[in-house]
N, C-alpha and C positions, 0 to 999 in steps of 0.2 A: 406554664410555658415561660413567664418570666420575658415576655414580648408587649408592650406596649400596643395597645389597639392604634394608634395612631403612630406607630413610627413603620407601616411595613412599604416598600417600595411596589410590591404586585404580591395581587393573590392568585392561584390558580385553582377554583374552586370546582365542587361535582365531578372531579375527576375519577377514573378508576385507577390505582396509583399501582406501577407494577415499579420493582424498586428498586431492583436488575440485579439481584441475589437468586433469583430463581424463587422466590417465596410465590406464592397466587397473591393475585391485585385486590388490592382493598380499595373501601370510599376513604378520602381524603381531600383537606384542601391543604394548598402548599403556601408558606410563606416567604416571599423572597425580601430582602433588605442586605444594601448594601454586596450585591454579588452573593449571597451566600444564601444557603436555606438554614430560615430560623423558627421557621415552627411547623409541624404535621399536623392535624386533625381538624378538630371543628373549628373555622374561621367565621364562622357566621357573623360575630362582635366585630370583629377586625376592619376595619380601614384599611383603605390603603390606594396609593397614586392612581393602580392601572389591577382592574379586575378581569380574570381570564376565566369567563364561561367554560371550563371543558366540557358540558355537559354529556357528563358518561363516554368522555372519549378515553384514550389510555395516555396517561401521564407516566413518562419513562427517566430516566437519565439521556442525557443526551448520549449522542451512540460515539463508542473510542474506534478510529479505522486503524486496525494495524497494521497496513501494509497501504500507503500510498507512495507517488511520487512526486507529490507537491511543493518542493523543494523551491526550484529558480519560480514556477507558475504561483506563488503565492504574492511571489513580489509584484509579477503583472499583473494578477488577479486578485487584489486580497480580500476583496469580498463574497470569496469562494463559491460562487454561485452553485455550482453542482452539488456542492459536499453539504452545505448547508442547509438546501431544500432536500435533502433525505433524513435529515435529524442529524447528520455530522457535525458532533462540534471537536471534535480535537483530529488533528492529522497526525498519524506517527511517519514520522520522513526519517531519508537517509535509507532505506532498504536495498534490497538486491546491493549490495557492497558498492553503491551511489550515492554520492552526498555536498554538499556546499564549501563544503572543507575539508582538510587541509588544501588550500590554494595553491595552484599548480597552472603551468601553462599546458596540461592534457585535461584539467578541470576544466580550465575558461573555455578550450578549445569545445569542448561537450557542450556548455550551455549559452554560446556565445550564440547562437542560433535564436534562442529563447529568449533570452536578454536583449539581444539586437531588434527583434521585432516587436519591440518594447521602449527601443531607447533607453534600456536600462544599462550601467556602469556598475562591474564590481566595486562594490563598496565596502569591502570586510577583507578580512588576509585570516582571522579565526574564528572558530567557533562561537567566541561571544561575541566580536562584532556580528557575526550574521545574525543571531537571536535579538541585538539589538537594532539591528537595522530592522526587522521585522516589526519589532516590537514601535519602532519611529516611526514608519510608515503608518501603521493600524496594518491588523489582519483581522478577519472574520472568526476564525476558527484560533481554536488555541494548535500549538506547534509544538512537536516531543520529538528533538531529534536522537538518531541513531547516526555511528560512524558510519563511514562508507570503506570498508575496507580496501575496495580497488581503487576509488578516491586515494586514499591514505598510501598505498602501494605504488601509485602513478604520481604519486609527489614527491617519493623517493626514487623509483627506480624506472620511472617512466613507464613506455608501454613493452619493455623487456622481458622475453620472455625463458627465465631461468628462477634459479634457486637465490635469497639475498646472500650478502656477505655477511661479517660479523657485523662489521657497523651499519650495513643497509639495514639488520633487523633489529638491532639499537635504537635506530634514528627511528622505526615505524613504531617501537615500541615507546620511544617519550611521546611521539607526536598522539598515541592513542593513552595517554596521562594525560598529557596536553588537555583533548578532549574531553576525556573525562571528568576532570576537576573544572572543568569548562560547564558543565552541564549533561555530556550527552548519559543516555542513560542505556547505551551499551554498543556493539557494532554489530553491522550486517558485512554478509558476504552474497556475491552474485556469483558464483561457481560455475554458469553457464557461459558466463560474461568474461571479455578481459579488459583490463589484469586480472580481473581477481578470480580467473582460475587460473591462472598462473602459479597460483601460491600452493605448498606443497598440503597437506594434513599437518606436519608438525609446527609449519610457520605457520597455520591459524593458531593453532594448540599455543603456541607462543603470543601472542598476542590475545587473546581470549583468555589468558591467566592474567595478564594486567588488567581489561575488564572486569575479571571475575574479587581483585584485589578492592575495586569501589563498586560490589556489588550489580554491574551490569548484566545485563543477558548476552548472548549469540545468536542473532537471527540469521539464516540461512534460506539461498537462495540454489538450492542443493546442485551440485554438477551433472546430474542427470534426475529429469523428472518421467523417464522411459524404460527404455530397453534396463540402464545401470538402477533404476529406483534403490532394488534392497541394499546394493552397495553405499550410494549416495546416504540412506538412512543413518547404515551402521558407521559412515566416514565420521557424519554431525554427532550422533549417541558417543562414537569416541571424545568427539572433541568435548562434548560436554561432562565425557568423563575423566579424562586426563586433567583440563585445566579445571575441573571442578566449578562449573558457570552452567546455568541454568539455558537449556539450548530453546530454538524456537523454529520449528520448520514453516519455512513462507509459501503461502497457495498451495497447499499440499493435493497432488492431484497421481494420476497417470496416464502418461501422453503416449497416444496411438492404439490402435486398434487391440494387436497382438500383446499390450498391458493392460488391456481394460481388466479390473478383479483386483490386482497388485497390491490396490490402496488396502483392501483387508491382510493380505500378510504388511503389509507394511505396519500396522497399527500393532500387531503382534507381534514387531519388535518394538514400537515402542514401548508396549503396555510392558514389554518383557524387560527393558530397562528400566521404564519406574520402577516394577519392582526390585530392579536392583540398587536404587537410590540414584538412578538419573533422572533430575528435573526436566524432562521434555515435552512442548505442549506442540502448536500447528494451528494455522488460520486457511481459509481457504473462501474464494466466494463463489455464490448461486450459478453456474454458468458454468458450458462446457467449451468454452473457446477464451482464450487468453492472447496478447497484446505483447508485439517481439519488432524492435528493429530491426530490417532487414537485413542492414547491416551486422548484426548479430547471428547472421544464419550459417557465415560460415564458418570453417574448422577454429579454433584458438590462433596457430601459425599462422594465417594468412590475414589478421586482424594484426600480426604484434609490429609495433611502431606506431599503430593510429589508423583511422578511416583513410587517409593519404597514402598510407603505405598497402591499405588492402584495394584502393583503386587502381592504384597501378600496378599488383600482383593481377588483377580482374582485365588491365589490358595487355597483358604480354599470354600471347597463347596458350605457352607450356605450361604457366603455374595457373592462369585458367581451366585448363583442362585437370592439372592438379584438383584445385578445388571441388571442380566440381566431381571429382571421381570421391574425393574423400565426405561431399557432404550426401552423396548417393550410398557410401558403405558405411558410413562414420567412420570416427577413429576412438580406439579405445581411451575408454576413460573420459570421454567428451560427448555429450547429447547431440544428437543430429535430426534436429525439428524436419528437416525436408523427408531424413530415411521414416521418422516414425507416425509423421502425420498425411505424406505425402503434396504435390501441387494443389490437388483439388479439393483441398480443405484450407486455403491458405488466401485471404481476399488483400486486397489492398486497399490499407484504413486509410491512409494521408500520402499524397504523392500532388505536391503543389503543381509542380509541370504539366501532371497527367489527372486532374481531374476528373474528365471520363474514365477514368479505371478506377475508380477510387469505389469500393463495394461489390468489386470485379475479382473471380480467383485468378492467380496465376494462370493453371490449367486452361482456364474460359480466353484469358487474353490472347496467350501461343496459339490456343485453335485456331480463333478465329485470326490471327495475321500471318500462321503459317511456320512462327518458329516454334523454336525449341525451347522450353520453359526457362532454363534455367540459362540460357542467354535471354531469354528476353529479361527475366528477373536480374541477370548481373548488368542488360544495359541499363536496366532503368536505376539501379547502386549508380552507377557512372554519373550517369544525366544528372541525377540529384544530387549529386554529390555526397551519396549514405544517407540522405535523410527523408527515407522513406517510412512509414510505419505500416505491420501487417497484423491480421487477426486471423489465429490460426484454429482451427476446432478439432479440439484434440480428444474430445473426452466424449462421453456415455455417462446418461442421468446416474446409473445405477451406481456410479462412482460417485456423482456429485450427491447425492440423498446419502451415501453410506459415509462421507465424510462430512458432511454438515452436520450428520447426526451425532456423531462420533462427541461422548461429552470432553475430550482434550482440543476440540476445535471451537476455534473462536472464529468472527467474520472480518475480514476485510474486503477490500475492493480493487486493491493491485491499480490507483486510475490517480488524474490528479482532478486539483478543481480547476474547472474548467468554467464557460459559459456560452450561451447560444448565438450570441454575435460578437464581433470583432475579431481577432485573430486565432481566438482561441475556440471559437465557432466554424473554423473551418474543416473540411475533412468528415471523415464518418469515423467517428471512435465509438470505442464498444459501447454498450447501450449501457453498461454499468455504470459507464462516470456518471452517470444522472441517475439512475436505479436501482443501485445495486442495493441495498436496503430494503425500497419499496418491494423487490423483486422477493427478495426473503418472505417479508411479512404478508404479502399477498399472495406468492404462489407456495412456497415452501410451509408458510404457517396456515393462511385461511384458506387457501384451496384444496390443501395436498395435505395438510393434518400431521406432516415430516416433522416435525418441532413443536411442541407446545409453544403458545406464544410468550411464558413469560421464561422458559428457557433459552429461547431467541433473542429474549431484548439480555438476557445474562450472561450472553456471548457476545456483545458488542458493547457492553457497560462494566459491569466488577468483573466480569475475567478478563481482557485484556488489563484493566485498571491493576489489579493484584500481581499479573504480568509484569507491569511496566513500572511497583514499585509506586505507585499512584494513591498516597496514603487519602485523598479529600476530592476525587472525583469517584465516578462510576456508580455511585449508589441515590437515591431517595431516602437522604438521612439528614438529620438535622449538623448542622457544622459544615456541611458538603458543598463547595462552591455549586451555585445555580446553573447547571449545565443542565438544560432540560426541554425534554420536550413531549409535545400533546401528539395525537396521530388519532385516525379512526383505522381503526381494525377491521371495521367492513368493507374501507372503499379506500386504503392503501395500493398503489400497487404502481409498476413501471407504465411509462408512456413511450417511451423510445424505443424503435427496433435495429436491428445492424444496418437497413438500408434507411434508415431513416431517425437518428440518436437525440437530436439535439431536438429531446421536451421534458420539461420539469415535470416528477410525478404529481401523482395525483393523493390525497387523504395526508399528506403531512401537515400540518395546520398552525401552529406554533413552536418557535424553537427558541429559546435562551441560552446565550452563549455569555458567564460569568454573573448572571442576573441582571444582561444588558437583550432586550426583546430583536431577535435577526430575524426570524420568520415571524409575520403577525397576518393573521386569515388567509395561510399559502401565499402570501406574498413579502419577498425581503426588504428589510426596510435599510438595508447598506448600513447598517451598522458594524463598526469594526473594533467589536469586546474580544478577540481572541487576544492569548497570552502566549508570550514565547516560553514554553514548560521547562524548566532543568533541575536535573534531578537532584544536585548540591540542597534543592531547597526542601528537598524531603526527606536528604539522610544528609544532616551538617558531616 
């Protein structure tokens, strides 16, 4: 081994080592020194600071989430409490085409809410001040940003809703160099979202050839996850075959009754463009209900200028009644959560005003006070001024098992880190932000038998890692920064439900974030080893 019995910083011994390549777990003990793993096998001679009993528990890599929104909440939170106690050590930010930069007064305006109840101050105008503010503070978890394409679009052309000029898609194309040679290690789009469905197919395509110039990806938050799926598929497989960039579909799901099944022809074009030499993969998590600002609900137009300009289309009658006719039929080429999922799947997660509704549908609320759903829903946009959040249940197991299984899908958790008191303890958020992992490994792996377990930890470890371009995390390999963690596989699993979120699981037991110890016997010790990631440092 060429390792000194007396120089190791922790051993992790009697482990069953599952390596997150998908191999079956073997006995090993691990040596960590200095942040990094330096030796596999028999430690038994070994020394060292701080020895970790796994006794026959599973020693994994620490798990990669590829789709969070931890963004502004790392800065209030940075010892990620949620993300952390599921084995989460790295946050991939910046998704759905939302992100910290390029700075903009429609950026500030979005997290000035978050920031504010925090006393925090924008402290960065770029991409590398934001990774090093992070990095000055401490965070817990290591940070892998992506652009934010409707970020990056709302710093040029505001919340406008049309085509750029020559130099509007100039200016969007240095600023996505900018970031790139900044660190990030590719761009998202939120197509559901505005601006960034605003943008047409070719001005991604444009902009995702500059990505594709330093090697980034395209993650995608596709423009219809319903009724349009196989279009929205074939719009992303264009893009990633025009501009020649490896594409990435976000939560891949199908929303609403009348698409439950979809996700199978869906996967039949992907599978039908790899083999034409498109690189396309997809993350999706355990769960058939996902997390949508209200203020997101309705059409594209009636959003464009900002949450000020859709409050006040919301009080003047006529384009009230507009909206609401257009989110009752949709409109082509745009998702309409209300048409495909309906009121009474549709609860309200966080509404500070109205904390008695908060776990409450739509539907349930109108009954019982008499109105009309979709007034009561646009008063209470009003009252809060947009900043409501809802959790809507779109899906059918039979979709979420056919797509977890699916080996092009990796896991994320679509949540940010959160914690169970102070500000960030308020509200009912999905029961993911705290278990969405446990949830996997306990019902998907050891109860349900859906996933082998070490194809499980291979979806949240070397395949997003090889994704993301991650030459020295994701694996149980010697040279590997110490990103790791123990768990029991019999007694993993969620504790939080939708009426009731905010509890840290259960059977996660150790976690090492850099070969600095965050989880020590299910309990976080606030340490803050997480690293701000960029990708300049894996490909000069």
């Amino acid at each position: 081994m060429g390792i000194s019995v007396e120089s190791l910083d922790i051993v992790m011994k009697n482990g069953r080592v599952v390596d997150g390549c998908g191999n079956p777990w073997f006995y090993a003990d691990i040596g960590v020194k200095d942040g990094k793993i330096v030796a596999i096998g028999d430690l038994e001679a070994c020394d060292a600071s701080v020895v970790v009993e796994a006794c026959e528990k599973i020693v994994s890599p620490g798990f990669i989430d590829m789709h969070t929104h931890s963004d502004a909440v790392l800065l209030a939170n940075p010892t990620a409490d949620s993300h952390l106690c599921q084995g989460i050590t790295t946050d991939v930010v910046g998704n759905c085409g939302i992100s910290m930069t390029p700075v903009s007064e429609v950026a500030k305006r979005q997290f000035d809410s978050i920031l504010g109840a925090f006393n925090l101050k924008w402290e960065w105008s770029s991409l590398k001040e934001y990774l090093d503010t992070l990095e000055a503070r401490g965070v817990g978890v290591n940070v892998l940003p992506l652009i934010g394409q409707g970020t990056l679009r709302a710093a040029v052309m505001g919340m406008e809703h049309r085509p750029p000029n020559e130099q509007e898609l100039r200016d969007m194309k240095s600023h996505v160099a900018r970031q790139m040679e900044a660190g990030a290690f590719g761009i998202s789009t939120g197509l559901f979202y505005a601006p960034s469905g605003y943008a047409t197919t070719q001005e991604l395509i444009e902009l995702a050839k500059v990505v594709a110039e330093y090697r980034g990806i395209y993650a995608s938050h596709m423009r219809s996850e319903g009724d349009n799926l196989m279009e929205a598929i074939k719009e992303t497989l264009e893009i990633g075959k025009k501009a020649r960039i490896p594409v990435h579909i976000s939560h891949f799901k199908a929303c609403g009754r009348t698409n439950w099944g979809k996700v199978k022809e869906g996967f039949r074009l992907i599978e039908d463009a790899r083999q034409k030499g498109v690189d396309v993969t997809c993350d999706a998590y355990p769960w058939m209900a996902g997390v949508t600002p209200l203020s997101d609900y309705p059409p594209h137009w009636a959003v464009e200028g900002g949450v000020d300009k859709l409050l006040e289309r919301l009080r003047n009658p006529e384009t009230r009644t507009r909206i609401r006719r257009d989110m009752e039929q949709g409109v082509p080429g745009e998702e309409s959560l209300v048409k495909e999922v309906g009121w009474d799947r549709v609860i309200v997660s966080q509404s500070p005003s109205h904390v008695e509704w908060e776990g409450k549908t739509i539907h349930e609320l109108a009954k019982s006070s008499g109105e009309d759903p979709y007034d009561l829903a646009f008063d209470l946009l009003i009252e809060e001024h947009g900043q409501v959040m809802m959790i809507e249940f779109w899906g059918t197991e039979d979709d979420v098992i056919s797509v977890l299984k699916h080996p092009l899908t990796m896991i994320s958790s679509d949540s940010w880190a959160i914690a169970p008191t102070g500000p960030l303890g308020s509200g009912k958020p999905h029961p993911r932000f705290y278990g969405n992992v446990p949830r996997l490994l306990g019902e998907y792996v050891r109860e349900k038998g859906i996933i082998p377990l070490e194809e499980a930890v291979r979806k949240m470890t070397s395949f997003p890692a090889q994704r993301l371009a991650l030459r020295d995390r994701g694996q149980i390999r010697e040279g590997m920064w110490a990103d790791i963690v123990v768990f029991d596989s019999g007694r993993v699993r969620e504790r939080g439900t939708f009426a009731d979120p905010h509890h840290f699981p259960d059977g996660i037991e150790w976690v090492l974030v850099n070969g600095v110890i965050a989880i020590q016997e299910g309990k976080a010790t606030g340490a803050l080893a997480g690293k701000a990631l960029r990708k300049t440092t894996h490909f000069p």
